[in-house]
Structures are given as structure tokens and as C-alpha cells.
SERO-4910 file (N, C-alpha, C, O; in steps of 0.05 Angstrom, whole numbers):
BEGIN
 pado doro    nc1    nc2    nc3   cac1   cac2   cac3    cc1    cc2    cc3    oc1    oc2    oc3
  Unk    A  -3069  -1781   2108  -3084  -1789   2132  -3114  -1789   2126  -3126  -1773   2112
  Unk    A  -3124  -1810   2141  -3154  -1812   2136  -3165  -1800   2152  -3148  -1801   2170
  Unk    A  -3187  -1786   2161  -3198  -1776   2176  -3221  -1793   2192  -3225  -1813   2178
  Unk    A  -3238  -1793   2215  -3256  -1804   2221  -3281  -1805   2208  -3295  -1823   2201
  Unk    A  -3282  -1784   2207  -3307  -1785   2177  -3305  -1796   2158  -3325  -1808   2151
  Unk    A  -3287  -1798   2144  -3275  -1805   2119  -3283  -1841   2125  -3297  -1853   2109
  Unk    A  -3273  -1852   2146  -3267  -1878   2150  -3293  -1889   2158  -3296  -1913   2155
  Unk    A  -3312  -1875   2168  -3348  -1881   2167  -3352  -1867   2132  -3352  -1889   2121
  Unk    A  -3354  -1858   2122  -3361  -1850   2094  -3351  -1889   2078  -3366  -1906   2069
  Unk    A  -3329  -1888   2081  -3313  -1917   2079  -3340  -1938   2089  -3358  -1945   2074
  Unk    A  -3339  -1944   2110  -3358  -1957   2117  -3384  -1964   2104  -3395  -1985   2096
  Unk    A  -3392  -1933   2103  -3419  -1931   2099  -3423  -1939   2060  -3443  -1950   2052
  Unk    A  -3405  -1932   2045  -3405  -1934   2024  -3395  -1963   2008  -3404  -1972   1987
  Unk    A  -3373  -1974   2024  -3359  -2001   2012  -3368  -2018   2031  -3366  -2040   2021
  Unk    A  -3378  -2018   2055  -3382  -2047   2077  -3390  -2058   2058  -3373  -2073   2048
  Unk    A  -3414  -2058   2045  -3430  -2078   2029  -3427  -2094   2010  -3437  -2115   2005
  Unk    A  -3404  -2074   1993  -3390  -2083   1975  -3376  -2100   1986  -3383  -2124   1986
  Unk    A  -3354  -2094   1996  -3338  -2115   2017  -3343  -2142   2021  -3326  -2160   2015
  Unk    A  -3368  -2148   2034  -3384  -2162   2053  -3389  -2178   2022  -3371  -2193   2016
  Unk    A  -3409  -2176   2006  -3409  -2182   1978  -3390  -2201   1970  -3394  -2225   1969
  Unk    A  -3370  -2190   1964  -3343  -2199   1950  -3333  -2223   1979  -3324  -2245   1973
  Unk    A  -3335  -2218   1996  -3326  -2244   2014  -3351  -2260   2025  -3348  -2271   2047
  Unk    A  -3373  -2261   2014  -3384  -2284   2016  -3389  -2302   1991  -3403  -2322   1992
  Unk    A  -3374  -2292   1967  -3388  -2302   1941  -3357  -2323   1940  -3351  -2336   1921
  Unk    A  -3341  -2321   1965  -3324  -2332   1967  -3319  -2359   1994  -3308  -2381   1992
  Unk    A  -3333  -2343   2018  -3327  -2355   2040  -3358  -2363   2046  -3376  -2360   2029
  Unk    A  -3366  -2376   2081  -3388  -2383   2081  -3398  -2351   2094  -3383  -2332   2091
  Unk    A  -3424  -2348   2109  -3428  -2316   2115  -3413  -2316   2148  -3406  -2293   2155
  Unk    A  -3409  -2334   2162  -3392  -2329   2183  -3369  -2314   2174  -3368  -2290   2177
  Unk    A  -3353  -2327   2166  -3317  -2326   2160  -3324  -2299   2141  -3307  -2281   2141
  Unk    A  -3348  -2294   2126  -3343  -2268   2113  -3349  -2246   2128  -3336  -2226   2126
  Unk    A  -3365  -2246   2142  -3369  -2228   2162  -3344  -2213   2177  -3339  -2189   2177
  Unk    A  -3327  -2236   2192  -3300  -2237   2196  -3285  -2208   2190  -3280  -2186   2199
  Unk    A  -3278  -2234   2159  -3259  -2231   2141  -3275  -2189   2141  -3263  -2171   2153
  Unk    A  -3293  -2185   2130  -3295  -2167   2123  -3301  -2140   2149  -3305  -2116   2144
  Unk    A  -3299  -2151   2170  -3289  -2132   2194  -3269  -2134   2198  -3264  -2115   2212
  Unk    A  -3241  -2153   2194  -3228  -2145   2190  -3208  -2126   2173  -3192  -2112   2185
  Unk    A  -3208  -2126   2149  -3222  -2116   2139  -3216  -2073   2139  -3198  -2058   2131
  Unk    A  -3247  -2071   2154  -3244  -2049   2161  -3231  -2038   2182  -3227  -2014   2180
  Unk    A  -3221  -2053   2209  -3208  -2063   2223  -3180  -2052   2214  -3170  -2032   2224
  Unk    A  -3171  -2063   2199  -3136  -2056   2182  -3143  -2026   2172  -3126  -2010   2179
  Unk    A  -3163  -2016   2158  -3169  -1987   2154  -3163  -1975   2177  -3143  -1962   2181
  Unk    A  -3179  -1979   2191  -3173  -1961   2222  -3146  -1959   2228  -3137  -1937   2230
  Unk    A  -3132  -1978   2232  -3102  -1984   2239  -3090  -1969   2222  -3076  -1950   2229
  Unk    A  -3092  -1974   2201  -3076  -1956   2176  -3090  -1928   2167  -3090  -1919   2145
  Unk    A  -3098  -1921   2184  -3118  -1890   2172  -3099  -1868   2172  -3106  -1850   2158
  Unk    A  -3070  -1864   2189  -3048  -1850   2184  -3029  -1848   2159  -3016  -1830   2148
  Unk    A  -3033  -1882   2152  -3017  -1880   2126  -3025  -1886   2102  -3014  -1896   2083
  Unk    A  -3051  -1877   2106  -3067  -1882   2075  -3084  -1849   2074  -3091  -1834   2092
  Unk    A  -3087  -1847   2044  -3100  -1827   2041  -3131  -1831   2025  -3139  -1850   2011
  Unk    A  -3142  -1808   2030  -3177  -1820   2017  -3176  -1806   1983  -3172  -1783   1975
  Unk    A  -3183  -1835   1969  -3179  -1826   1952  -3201  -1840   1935  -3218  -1850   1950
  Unk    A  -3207  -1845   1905  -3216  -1858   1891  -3208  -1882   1894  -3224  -1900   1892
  Unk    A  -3178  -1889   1902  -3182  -1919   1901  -3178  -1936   1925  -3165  -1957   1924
  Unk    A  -3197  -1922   1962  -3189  -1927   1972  -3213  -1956   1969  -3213  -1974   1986
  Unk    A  -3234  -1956   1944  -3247  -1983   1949  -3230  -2011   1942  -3233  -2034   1949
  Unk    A  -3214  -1999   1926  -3196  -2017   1913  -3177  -2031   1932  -3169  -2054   1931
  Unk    A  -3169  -2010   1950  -3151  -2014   1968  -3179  -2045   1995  -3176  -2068   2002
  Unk    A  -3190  -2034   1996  -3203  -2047   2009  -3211  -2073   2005  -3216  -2090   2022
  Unk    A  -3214  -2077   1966  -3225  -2095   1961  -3203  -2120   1962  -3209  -2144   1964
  Unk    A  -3171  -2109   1961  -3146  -2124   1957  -3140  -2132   1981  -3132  -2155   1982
  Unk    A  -3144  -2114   2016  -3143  -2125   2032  -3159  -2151   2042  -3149  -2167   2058
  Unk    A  -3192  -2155   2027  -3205  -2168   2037  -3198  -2197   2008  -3204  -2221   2009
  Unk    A  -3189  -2189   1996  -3175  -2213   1975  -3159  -2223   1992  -3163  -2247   1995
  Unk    A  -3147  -2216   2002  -3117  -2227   2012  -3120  -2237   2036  -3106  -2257   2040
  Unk    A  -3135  -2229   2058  -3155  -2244   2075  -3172  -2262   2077  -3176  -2277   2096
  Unk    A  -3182  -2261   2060  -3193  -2289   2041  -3176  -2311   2034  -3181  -2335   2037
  Unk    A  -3158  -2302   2027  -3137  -2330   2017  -3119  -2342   2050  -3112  -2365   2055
  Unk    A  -3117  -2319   2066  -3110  -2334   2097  -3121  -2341   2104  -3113  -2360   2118
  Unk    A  -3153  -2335   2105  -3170  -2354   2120  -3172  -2379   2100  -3184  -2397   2113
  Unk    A  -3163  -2389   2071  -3169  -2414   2055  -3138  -2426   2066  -3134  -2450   2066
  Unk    A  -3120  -2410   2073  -3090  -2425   2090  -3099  -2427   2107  -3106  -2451   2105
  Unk    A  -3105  -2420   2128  -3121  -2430   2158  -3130  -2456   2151  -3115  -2476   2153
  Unk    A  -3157  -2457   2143  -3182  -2476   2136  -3165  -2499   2122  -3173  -2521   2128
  Unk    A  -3146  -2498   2107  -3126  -2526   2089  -3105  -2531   2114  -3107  -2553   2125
  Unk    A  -3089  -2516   2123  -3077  -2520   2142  -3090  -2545   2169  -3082  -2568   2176
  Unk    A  -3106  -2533   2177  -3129  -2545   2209  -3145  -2574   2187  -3154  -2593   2200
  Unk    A  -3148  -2575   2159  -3166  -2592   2149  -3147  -2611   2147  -3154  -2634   2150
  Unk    A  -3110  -2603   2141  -3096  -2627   2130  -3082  -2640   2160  -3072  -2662   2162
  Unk    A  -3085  -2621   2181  -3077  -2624   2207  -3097  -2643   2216  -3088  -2665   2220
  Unk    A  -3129  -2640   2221  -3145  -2662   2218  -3142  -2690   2209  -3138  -2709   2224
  Unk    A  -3144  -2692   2179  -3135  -2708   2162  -3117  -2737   2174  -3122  -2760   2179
  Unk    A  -3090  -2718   2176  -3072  -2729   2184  -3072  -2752   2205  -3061  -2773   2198
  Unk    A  -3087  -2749   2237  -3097  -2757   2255  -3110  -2781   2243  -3113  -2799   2259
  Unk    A  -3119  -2786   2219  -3130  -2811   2215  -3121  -2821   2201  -3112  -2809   2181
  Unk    A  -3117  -2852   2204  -3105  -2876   2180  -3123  -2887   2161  -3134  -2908   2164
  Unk    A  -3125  -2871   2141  -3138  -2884   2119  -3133  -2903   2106  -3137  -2900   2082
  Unk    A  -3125  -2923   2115  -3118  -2946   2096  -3141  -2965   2096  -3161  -2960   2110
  Unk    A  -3138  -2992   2079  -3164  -3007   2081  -3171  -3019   2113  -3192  -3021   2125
  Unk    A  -3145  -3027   2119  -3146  -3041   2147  -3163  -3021   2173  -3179  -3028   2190
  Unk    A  -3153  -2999   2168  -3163  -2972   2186  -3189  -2968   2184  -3203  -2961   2203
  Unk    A  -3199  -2971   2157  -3234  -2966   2145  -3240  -2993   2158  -3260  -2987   2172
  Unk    A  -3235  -3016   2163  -3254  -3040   2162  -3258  -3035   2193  -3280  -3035   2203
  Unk    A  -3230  -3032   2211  -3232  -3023   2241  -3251  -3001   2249  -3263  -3002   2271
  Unk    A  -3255  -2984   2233  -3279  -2959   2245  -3307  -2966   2236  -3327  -2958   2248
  Unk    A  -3306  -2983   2213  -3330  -2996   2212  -3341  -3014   2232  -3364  -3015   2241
  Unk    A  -3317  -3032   2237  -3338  -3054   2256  -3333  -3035   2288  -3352  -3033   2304
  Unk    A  -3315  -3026   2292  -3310  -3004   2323  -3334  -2992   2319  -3350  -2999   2337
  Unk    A  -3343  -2976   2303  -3366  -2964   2304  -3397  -2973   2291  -3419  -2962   2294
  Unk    A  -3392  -2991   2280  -3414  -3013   2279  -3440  -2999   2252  -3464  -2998   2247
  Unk    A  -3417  -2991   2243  -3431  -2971   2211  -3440  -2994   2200  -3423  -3012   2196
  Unk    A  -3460  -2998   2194  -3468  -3013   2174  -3469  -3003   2144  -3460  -2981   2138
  Unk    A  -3482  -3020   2122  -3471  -3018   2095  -3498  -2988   2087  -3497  -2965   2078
  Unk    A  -3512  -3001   2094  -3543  -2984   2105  -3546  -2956   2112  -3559  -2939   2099
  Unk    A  -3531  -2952   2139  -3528  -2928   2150  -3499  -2913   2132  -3496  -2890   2140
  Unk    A  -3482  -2920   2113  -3466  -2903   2101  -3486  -2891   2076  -3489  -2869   2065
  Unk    A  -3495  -2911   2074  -3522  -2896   2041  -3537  -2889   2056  -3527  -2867   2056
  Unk    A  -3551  -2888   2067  -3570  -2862   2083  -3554  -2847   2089  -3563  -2827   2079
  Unk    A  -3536  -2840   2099  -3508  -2811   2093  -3510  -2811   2073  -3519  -2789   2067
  Unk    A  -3507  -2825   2055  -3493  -2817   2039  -3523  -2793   2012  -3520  -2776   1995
  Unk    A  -3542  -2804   2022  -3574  -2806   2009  -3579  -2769   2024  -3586  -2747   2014
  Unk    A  -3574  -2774   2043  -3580  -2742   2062  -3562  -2723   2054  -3569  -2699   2054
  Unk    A  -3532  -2731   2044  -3519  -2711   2036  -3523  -2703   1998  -3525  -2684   1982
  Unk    A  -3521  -2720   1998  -3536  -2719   1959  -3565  -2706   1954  -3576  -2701   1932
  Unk    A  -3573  -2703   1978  -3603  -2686   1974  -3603  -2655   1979  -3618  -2636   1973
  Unk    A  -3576  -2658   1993  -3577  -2626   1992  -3564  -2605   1969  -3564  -2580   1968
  Unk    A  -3553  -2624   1950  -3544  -2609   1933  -3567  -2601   1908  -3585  -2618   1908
  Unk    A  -3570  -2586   1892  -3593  -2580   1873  -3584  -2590   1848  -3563  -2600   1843
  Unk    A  -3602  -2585   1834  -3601  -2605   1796  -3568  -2604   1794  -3552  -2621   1803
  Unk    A  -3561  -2573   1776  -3544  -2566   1773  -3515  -2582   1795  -3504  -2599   1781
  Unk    A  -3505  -2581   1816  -3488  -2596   1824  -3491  -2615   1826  -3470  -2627   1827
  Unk    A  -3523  -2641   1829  -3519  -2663   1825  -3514  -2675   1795  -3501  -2695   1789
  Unk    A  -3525  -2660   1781  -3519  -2671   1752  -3484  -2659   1751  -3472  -2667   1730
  Unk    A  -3471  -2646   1764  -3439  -2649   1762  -3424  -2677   1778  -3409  -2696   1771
  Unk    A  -3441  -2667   1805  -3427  -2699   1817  -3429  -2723   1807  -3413  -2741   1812
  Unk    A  -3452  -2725   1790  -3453  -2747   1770  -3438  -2756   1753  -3430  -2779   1750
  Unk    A  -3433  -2727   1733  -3407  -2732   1712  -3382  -2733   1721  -3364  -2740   1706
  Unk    A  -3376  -2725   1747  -3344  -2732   1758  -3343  -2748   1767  -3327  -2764   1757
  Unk    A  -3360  -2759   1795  -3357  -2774   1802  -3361  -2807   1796  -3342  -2822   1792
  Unk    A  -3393  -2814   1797  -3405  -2845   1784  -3399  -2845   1760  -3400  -2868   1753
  Unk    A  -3388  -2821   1732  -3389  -2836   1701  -3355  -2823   1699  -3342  -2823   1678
  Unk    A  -3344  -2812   1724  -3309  -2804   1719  -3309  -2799   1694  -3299  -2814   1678
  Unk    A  -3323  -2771   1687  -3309  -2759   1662  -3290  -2733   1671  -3290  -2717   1690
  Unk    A  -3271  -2738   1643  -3254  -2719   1650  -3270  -2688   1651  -3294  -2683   1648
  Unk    A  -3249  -2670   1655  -3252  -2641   1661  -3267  -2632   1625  -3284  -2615   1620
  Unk    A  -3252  -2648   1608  -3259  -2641   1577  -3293  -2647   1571  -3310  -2630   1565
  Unk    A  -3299  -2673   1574  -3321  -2674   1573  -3336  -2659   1583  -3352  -2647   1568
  Unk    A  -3338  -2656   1611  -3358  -2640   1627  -3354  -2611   1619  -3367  -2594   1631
  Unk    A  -3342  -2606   1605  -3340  -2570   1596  -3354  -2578   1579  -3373  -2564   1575
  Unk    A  -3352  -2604   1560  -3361  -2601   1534  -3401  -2604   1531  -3418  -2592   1517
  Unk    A  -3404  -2624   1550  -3431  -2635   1564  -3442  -2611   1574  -3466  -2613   1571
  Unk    A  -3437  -2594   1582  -3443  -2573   1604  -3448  -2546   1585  -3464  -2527   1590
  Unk    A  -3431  -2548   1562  -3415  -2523   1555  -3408  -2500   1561  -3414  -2477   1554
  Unk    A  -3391  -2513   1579  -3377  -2494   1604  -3349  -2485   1595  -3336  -2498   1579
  Unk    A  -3341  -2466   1605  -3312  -2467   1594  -3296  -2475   1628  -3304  -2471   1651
  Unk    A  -3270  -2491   1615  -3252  -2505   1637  -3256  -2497   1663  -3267  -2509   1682
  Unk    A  -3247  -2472   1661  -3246  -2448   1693  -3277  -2453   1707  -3282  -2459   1730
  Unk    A  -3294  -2447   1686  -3326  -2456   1701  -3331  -2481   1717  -3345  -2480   1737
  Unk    A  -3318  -2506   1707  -3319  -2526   1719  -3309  -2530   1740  -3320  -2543   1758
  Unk    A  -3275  -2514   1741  -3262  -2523   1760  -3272  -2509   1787  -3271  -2516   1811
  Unk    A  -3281  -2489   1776  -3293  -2472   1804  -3323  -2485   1817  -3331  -2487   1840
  Unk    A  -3336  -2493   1791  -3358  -2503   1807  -3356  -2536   1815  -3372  -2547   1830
  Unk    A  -3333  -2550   1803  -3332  -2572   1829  -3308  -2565   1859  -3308  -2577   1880
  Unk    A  -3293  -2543   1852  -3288  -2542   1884  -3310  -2530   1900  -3310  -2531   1925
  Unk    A  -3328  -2518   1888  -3354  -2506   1903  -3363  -2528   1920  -3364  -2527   1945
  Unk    A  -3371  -2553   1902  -3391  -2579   1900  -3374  -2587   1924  -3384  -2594   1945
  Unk    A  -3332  -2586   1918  -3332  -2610   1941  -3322  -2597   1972  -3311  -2609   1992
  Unk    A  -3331  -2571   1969  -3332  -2556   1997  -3354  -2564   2006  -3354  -2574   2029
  Unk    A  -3376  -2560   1991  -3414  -2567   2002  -3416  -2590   2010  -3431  -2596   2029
  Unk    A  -3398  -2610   1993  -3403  -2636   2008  -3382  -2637   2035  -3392  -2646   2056
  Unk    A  -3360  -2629   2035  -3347  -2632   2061  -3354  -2621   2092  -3347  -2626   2115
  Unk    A  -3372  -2602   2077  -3386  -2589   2108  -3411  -2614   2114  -3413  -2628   2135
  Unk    A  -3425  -2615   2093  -3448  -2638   2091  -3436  -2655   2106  -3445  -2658   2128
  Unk    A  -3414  -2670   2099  -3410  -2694   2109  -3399  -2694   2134  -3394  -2716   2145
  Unk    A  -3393  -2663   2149  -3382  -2654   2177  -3349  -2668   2172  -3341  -2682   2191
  Unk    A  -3338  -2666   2158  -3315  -2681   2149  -3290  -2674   2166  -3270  -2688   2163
  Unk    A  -3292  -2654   2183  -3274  -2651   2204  -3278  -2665   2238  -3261  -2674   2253
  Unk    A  -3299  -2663   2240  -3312  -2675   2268  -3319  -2706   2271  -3315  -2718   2292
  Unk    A  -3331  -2720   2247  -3322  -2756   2262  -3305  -2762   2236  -3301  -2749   2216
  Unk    A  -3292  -2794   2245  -3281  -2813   2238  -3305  -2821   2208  -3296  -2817   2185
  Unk    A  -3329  -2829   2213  -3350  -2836   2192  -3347  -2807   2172  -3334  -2808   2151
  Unk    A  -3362  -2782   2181  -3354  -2765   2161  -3337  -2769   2147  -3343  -2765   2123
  Unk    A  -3304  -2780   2153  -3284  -2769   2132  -3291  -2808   2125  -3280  -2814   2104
  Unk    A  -3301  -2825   2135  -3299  -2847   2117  -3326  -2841   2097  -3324  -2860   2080
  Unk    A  -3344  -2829   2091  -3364  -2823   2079  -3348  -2803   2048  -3349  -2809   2024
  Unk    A  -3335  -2782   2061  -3325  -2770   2040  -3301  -2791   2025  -3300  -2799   2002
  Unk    A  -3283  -2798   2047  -3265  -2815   2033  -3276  -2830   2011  -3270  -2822   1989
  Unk    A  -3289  -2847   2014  -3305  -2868   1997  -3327  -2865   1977  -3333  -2884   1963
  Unk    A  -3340  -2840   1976  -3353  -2828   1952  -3354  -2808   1949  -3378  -2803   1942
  Unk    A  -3338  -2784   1948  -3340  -2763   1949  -3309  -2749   1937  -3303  -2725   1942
  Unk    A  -3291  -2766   1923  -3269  -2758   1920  -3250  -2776   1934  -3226  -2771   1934
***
């Protein structure tokens, strides 16, 4: 059993760590969350856990594993989104003229969301996207190893999907649809 002290000692010693480790993953909302909950499940479980050396460990596995429900949440509600719209060509040419997007106003999106990314991920979106090189080259261009890449283009195509508000209009997801993956 944990004691009340024990579970502020907890606090006071791992929050940060915690907090740390779930934002180098999530945005700082959802880590905030994630990482009160978190301590949250400590409290709940303070009968059947004991204080030990590895109660950081213990902490750091609950907030792993919390992390990956909130990335099932977030895929779940994104592919539930998704879904709701007909991406086909006939569907793109209808939201274009329904909404009266011109060729103009998709590259100025498209110009505002490409500015927010820095050297480093635009010189990635470059080599994946406009010169489609494989995963080989860009490790090799970069000299990155595989895992480096793969993590820093799902980084790139999270940054762009908030950029492009890719859940909230019809244009967002035709913006990402059409250059962005």
C-alpha cells in the first residue's frame, strides 16, 4: 500500500518526468491529460501497489500505454471523420465548385501551411513528397537511419494535418488529400 505521502513524494518527484515523456509524444493538451491521468490511476491503485524503486517505471508504463489510447482515440474519430467524405474525383470537383475554391486559394493554403514547417521538415517534405524518394534514399540523403525517418515523417504528417485543420472542413482534407500524402 502506498501511503499519502508517498503518492505526493510520487508527484512531486516523477510529475515532470511524466509530463516530459508525454509531450515528446502527444501535443501539450492531450499530455497534460494523459499525464493526470496518469497519476489519477496511482491514486486509484495506491492499495495495490507498493513504493518502491520502480514505482517510476511503473508510472512511466502507465503513461505509455495511455499514450497509445489516446493515438486509438485520435485514428479511430480521424478515420470516423474521413469516412463522412467521398473522396473521389467527382466528389473533389463538387466541393470545389460548391465551395468556389479556386486554383489560387488552394496554393495560398497550401503556401501558409508549408511556412510553418522549418528547414529540416521542409527539406523532408521535399524528398517524399515533390521528388517521391523512397524511405532508402532519404536515410541515405539525410544520413539518417530508417527508424529516424520514419518517425520524423509521421511527425511532419501530424504537423501538417493539424495545419491543414484536416478534421473540421471539407477543403482541409481536400488540401491534405491532394498534396500532402
Amino acid at each position: 500500500m502506498i501511503s499519502r505521502e508517498e503518492i505526493e513524494l510520487c508527484y512531486r518527484n516523477y510529475y515532470n518526468d511524466v509530463f516530459r515523456f508525454c509531450l515528446s509524444r502527444l501535443n501539450e493538451v492531450d499530455a497534460k491529460d494523459v499525464t493526470q491521468d496518469t497519476f489519477l490511476l496511482l491514486q486509484e491503485r495506491k492499495n495495490s501497489l507498493k513504493y518502491s524503486s520502480n514505482i517510476k517505471f511503473w508510472l512511466m508504463d502507465v503513461a505509455g500505454k495511455k499514450i497509445h489510447e489516446q493515438y486509438r482515440t485520435q485514428a479511430k474519430n480521424y478515420y470516423e471523420e474521413l469516412s463522412e467524405y467521398d473522396l473521389t474525383v467527382e466528389s473533389i470537383e463538387a466541393l470545389l465548385t460548391e465551395n468556389q475554391v479556386t486554383d489560387e486559394e488552394i496554393e495560398k493554403k497550401k503556401q501558409i501551411i508549408l511556412s510553418k514547417l522549418n528547414e529540416e521538415e521542409f527539406a523532408l517534405y521535399i524528398k517524399a513528397v515533390n521528388e517521391h524518394k523512397s524511405y532508402k534514399q532519404i536515410c541515405e540523403e539525410l544520413n539518417l537511419s530508417r527508424d529516424a525517418v520514419s518517425s520524423r515523417l509521421k511527425r511532419l504528417k501530424k504537423k501538417l494535418k493539424v495545419a491543414a485543420k484536416l478534421a473540421t472542413t471539407p477543403v482541409g482534407l481536400l488540401i491534405l488529400r491532394l498534396f500532402f500524402w
